[in-house]
N, C-alpha and C positions, 0 to 999 in steps of 0.2 A: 854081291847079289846080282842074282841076272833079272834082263828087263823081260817085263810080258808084253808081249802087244796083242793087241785085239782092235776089233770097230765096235761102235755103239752107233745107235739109228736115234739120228737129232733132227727134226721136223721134215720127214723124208728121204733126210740124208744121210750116207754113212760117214763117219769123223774116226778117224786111223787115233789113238792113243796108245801110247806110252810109260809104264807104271815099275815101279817096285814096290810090291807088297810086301808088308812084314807077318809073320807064320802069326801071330799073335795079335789083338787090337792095339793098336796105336794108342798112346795116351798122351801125344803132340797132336796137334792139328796137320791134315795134309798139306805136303808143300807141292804149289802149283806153278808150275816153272811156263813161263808167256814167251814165246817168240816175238823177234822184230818185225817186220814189215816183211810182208813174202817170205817168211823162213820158216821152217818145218821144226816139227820137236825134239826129230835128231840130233840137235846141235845140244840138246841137254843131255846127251848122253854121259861123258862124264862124270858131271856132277851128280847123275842118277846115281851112278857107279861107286859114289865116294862116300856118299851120304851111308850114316849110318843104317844097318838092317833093320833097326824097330820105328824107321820112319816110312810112313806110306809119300812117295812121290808119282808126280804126274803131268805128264807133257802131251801137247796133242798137236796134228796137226791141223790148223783153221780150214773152215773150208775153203778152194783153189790152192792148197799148200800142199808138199810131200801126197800121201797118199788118199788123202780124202776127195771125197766130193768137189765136182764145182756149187759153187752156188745157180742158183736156178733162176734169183730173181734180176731185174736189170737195175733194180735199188740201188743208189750208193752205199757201200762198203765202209760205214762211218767206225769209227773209235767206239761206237754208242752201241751200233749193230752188234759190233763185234763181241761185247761184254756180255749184252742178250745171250749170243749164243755159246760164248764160255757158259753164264749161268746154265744152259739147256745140257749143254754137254757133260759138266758136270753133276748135274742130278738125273740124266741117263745112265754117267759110269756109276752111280751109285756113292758117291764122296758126300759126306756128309759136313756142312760147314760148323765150324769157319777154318778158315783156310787161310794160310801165309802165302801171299803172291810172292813169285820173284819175277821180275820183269824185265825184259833185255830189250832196250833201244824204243823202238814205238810201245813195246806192249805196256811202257811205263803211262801211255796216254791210256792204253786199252782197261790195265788194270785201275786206274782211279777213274775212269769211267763208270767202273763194277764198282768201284768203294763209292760213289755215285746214286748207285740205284738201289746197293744190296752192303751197306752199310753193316747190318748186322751179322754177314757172315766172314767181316774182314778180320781173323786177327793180328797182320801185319804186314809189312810190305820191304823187299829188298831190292830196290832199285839199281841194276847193273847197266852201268851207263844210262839210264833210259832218259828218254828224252819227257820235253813237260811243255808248259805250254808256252813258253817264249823262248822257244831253242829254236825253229825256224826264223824269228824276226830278230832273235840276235845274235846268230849266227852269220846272217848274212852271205848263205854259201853260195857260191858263183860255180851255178850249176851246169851252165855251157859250157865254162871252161873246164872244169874238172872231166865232164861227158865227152871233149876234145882230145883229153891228154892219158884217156881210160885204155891200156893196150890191151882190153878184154880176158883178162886172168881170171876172171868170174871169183869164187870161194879162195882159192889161195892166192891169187891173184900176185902183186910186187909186194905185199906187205911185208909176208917173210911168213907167214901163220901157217904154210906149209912144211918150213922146217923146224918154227917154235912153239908149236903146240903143245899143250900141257897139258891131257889126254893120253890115253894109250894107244897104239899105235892101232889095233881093234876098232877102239873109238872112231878114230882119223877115217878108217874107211867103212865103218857106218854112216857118217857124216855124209861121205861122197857121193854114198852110192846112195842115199837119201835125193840128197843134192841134183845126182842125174835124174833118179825118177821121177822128181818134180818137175826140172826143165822139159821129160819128155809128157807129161800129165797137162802141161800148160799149153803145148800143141793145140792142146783136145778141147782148153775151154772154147765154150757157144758162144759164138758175134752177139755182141751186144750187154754180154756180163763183164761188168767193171772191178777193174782188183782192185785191191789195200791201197794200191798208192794215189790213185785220182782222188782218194782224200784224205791224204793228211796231211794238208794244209787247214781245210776246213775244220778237222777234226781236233789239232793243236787250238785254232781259235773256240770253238766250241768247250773243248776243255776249261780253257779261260773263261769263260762266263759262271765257270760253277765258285768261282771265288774258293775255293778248298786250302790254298794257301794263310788265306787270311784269318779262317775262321776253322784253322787248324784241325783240318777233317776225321784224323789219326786220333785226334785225343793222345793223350799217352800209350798208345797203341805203338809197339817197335817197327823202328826205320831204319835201314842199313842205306846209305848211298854209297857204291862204287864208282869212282871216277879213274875213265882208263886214261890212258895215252892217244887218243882219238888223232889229236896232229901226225905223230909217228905214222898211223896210215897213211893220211893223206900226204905228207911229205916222199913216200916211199914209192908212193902209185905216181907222183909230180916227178921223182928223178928216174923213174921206168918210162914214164911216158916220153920225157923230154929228152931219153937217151935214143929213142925211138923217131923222135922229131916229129912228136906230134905237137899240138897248138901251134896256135901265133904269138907272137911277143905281150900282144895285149893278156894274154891265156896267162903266160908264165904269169907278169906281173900282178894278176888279179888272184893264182892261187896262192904266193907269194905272202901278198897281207894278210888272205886269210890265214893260211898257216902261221903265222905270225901272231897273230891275234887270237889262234883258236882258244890254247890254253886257259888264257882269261877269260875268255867266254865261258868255256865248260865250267871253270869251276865256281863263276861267280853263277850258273843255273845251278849246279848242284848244292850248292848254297843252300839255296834260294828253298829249293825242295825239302831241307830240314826242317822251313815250318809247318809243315805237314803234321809234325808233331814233335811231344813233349822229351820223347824219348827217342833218341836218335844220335848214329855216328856217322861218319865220313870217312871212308878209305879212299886213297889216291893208291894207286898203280901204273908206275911205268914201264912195268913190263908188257901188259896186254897191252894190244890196240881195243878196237871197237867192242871183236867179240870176245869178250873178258871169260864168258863159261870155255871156249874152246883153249884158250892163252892159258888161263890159270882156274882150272876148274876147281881146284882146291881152297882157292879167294874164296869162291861163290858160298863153297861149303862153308866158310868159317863162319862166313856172315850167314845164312841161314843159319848155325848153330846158334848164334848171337841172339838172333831175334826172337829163336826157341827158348833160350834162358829166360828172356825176362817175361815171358807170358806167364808163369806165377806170379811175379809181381803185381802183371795187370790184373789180374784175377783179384789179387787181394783189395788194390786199389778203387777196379771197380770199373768197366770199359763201355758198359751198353752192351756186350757181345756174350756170350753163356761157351764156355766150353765144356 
């Protein structure tokens, strides 16, 4: 299936998205595929690609990302904002809810932000790697020194994801050249508008106050969590860096425990995220690193088909939600 792209005009602004349409109505919910933090919709290309033809899919660029818009205001860029304007974007493109998130790295905050405000148009959620709301405070990542030991490889960086991509090779340089046109788009944002990242720190805490864990916000609504190999990166950029003689010994040693530690971290959050709800699985993958859609875009698929199956179930059970 090939992708369309087009822009939609969401409060001013034009927003670059990314789709496959099926010739005939959908009778699954659309899946809405969330970028991490600064990252364009491109990188969902594959798993656009994979997904069966009678599924409507949909990825977009945020605004300051890939081809879209800057933002206009000097507002912070919260996890909260951001869900607002997925909702606007989406009832621009015409997508009618409810809608299967899948969410990669931050958009895991962005999207249960939206399960948040717009509960009724959620009907599940695939969490790929995404982060949640005690993955900065136990993580513990020793950001200096990582930013020390970075020999600047930007997207393929030391990891190796330039030569083990699981994508087609088409994909590979959609991604790319996504990728440059973004860096060169960000030249252009206006002094004084702030990105995605000056908050998400606040936005993970923020997260945390909605108690969604506890009071298990999914109901028996379906939950995939993909847990990658997230160390593997970081170990791979630690011996590229250090072959390079970058950091100080204080550097080695601090990224050192965390790589050491990372494991147990990740998967005691990924955990954690299964109470989210009633209905939910857990895949580990040591093949990908971080970006699990470009590593193994075929994972991403299984698991959306996963969480496609069991929406009759929810239906019969009874969710809050109408498909």
């Amino acid at each position: 299936m090939s992708l369309a792209h087009r822009f939609v005009e969401v409060n001013g602004h034009q927003v670059h998205i990314i789709e496959t349409i099926p010739f005939t109505p959908s009778t699954v919910p659309p899946v809405i595929l969330v970028s991490g933090l600064g990252t364009p919709g491109a990188h969902w290309c594959g798993v656009q690609r994979l997904l069966p033809p009678d599924i409507h899919s949909f990825a977009y660029d945020r605004l300051g990302t890939g081809r879209s818009d800057h933002a206009r205001t000097t507002s912070p860029r919260t996890a909260a904002v951001l869900a607002v304007e997925l909702k606007d974007t989406l009832t621009a493109a015409g997508l009618e809810p409810p809608y299967l998130f899948v969410a990669s790295s931050y958009a895991g905050i962005i999207c249960r932000e939206y399960l948040e405000r717009y509960d009724g148009d959620v009907a599940g959620l695939v969490y790929v790697d995404a982060n949640q709301e005690r993955s900065h405070v136990e993580r513990e990542w020793p950001m200096e020194a990582t930013a020390a030991m970075d020999t600047g490889g930007g997207l393929e960086g030391a990891s190796g994801l330039n030569k083990g991509y699981g994508c087609t090779e088409a994909d590979w340089e959609e991604i790319k050249e996504c990728e440059e046109v973004g860096k060169e788009r960000m030249k252009t944002r206006p002094e004084g508008i702030p990105g995605e990242a000056a908050s998400y720190i606040t936005s993970l805490s923020a997260l945390g106050e909605h108690n969604q864990l506890n009071r298990q916000s999914l109901g028996n609504r379906s939950l995939s969590v993909i847990v990658a190999n997230l160390a593997r990166d970081f170990e791979r950029s630690y011996i590229a860096g250090k072959a390079a003689g970058l950091g100080s010994e204080e550097d080695h040693e601090a990224i050192e425990r965390f790589i050491e530690r990372l494991p147990g971290v990740e998967m005691r959050l990924a955990i954690d995220v299964l109470r989210l709800s009633s209905v939910h699985r857990l895949i580990y993958t040591s093949v990908s690193g971080h970006l699990v859609y470009i590593w193994e875009p075929e994972l991403v698929v299984q698991e959306i088909m996963w969480c496609l199956k069991h929406l009759g179930r929810q239906k019969s059970i009874g969710t809050g939600f109408g498909c």
